[in-house]
N, C-alpha and C positions, 0 to 999 in steps of 0.2 A: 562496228560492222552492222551494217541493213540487215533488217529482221525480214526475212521470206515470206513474204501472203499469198497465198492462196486463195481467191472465192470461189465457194459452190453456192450457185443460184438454184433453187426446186420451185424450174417454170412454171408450174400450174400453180404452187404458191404463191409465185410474186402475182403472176395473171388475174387470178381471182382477188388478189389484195389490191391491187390497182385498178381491176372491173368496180369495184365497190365505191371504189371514190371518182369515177367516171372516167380513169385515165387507162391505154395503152402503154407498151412498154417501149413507143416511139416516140409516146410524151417526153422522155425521160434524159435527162439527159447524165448518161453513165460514171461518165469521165467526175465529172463535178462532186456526183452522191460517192462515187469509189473513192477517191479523195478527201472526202471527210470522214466516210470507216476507217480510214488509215492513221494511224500514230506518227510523228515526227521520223522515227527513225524506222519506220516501214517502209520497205519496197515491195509493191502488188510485180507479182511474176504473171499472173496468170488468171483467169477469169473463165469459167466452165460453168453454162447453165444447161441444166439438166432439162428432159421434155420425150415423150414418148418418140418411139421411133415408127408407130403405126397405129392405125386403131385394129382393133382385135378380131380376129375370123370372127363370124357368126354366122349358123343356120337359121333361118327362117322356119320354124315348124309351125307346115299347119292345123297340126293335131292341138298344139297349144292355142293357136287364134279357134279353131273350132269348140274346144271346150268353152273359151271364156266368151267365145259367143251366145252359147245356150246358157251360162251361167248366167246371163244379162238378158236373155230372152223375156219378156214379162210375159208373152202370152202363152207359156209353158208353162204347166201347174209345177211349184215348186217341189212337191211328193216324187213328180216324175224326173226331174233334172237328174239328180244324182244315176236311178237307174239309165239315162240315155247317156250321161258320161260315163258309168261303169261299162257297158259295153262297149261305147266308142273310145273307150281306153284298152279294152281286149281286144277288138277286132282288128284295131286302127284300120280302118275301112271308113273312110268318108263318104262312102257312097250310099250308104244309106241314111242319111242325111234329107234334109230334104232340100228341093233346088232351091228353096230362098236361103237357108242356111248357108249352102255351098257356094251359092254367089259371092256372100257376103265374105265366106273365109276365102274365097279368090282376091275378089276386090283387098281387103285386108290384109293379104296378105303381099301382093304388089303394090301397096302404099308405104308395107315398112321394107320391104326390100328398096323403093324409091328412096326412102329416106335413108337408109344406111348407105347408098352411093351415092345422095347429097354430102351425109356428112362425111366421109372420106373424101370426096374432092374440096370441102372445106377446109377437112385438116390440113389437106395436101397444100393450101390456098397459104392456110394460116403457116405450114412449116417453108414456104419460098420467103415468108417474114422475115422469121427470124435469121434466116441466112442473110438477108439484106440488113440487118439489124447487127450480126455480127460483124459485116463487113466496113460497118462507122466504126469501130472500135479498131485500136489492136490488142492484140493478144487476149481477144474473147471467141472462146469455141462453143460452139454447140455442139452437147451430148445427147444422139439421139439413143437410148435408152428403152427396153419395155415395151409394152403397150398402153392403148388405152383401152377401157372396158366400156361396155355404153350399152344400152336395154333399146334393142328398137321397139320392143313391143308395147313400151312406155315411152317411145323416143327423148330418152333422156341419157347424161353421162353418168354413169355407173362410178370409174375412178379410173385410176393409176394402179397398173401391177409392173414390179420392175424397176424401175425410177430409183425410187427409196432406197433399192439396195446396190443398183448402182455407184448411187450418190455415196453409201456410208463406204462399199468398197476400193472405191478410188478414196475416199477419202485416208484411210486407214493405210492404201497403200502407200502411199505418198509418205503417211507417217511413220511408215516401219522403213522405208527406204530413205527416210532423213533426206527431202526432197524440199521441206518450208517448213517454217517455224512458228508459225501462226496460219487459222482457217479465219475467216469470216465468210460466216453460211448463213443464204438468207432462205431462210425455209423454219416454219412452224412445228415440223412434222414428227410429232413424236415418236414415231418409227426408225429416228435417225441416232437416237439416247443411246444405245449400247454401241455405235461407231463414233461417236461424241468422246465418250467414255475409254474409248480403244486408245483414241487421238491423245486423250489428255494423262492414259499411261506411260505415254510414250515422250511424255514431258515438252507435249507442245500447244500452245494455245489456243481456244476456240472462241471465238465471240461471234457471238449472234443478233441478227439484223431483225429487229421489230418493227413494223409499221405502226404507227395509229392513226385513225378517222375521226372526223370531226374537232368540235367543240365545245365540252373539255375532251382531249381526247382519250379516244378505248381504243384496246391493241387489238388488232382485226386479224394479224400474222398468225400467233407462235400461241404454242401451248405453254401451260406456267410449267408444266414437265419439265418441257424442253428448254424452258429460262433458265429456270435453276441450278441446270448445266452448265451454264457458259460464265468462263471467266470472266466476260462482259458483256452488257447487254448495251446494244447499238440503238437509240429510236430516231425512227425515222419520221416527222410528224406529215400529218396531209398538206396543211399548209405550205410547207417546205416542197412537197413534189409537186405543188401546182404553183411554186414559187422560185426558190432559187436552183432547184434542180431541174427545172422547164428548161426541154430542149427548143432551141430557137431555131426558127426556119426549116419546121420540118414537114 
């Protein structure tokens, strides 16, 4: 009797293991790399890759661009900074400020509100992908999941809340409701160890999907936590994803 697979994919893992070795995840072609995770007597049911389902509310405050403006001020005697933020932290009144100050926390302040409604229409950009992505496949869903976290004030990505325990949730569930009899998860994520662990009390098997980069190659995925886990550990080399797992004509 066929052994039941499961995949959970943790998208921002694969994305960032695959950004590193210059590839997208359209480079790739699914069908061929699923295929060879799989054992003789495996049948893949099902294929779920995980991925936020928005990026995160944020306020803009410009009480915080206002301090770290004067913190960076040079032609403010350093003695006197802390006292102009101790008040401009009581009062919150920027208006006593002065106008090149306040210019600047306006300006500053509508650069990172621009940027945080660039990168949401990005994301939004980047998640009409993956739906197009699922749509070459069958039986691959996209789990949108969480959020994402991101600093405009440094316009940078902060992370993933959510996601992770999505992933370990459905996974568990699946395994308390005797639904597949085998997981191959491709995610590094040491946050996933105690749903691992759930899975494998439950007397069902987990292996786990390692990438590695270059030559000789280093695993760029998964933490050794998280290997340690799995009844088997799957690699996947760079070679091979710019090689026989290259999707044609895409």
């Amino acid at each position: 009797m066929p052994k039941r697979v499961v995949i959970f994919i943790d998208g921002q893992n694969l994305y960032y293991s695959l950004k590193s070795i210059g590839l997208k995840e359209i480079d790739i072609d699914f069908t061929k790399l699923f295929a060879d995770c799989l054992s003789a007597d495996d049948e893949l049911i099902r294929t779920y890759l995980f991925r936020p389902a928005k990026v995160e509310n944020f306020f803009i405050d410009e009480y915080r661009i206002a301090i770290n403006i004067i913190d960076k001020k040079e032609d403010i005697d350093d003695h006197k900074k802390p006292e102009i933020i101790e008040r401009f932290e009581t009062e919150r009144d920027i208006n006593f400020l002065s106008t090149e100050i306040k210019d600047k926390v306006k300006t500053d302040k509508e650069n990172k509100i621009r940027w945080l409604k660039d990168f949401k229409q990005k994301f939004s950009e980047s998640d009409n992908k993956y739906t197009l992505l699922s749509e070459c496949y069958t039986d691959f869903s996209i789990e949108r999941k969480g959020v994402l976290k991101v600093d405009p004030y440094n316009e940078q990505i902060i992370g993933e809340k959510g996601v992770d325990v999505a992933i370990a949730v459905t996974m568990v569930k699946m395994s308390l409701t005797n639904k597949l009899d085998k997981i191959i998860l491709f995610s590094g994520d040491f946050d996933l160890s105690e749903g691992i662990k759930a899975c494998k009390d439950n007397m069902h098997k987990v292996h786990i999907v390692k990438i590695h980069r270059g030559e000789p190659p280093r695993n760029i995925s998964s933490s050794r936590g998280l290997l340690s886990l799995a009844d088997h550990v799957i690699n996947i080399y760079e070679s091979d994803l710019k090689g026989k797992y290259a999707r044609q004509n895409n």
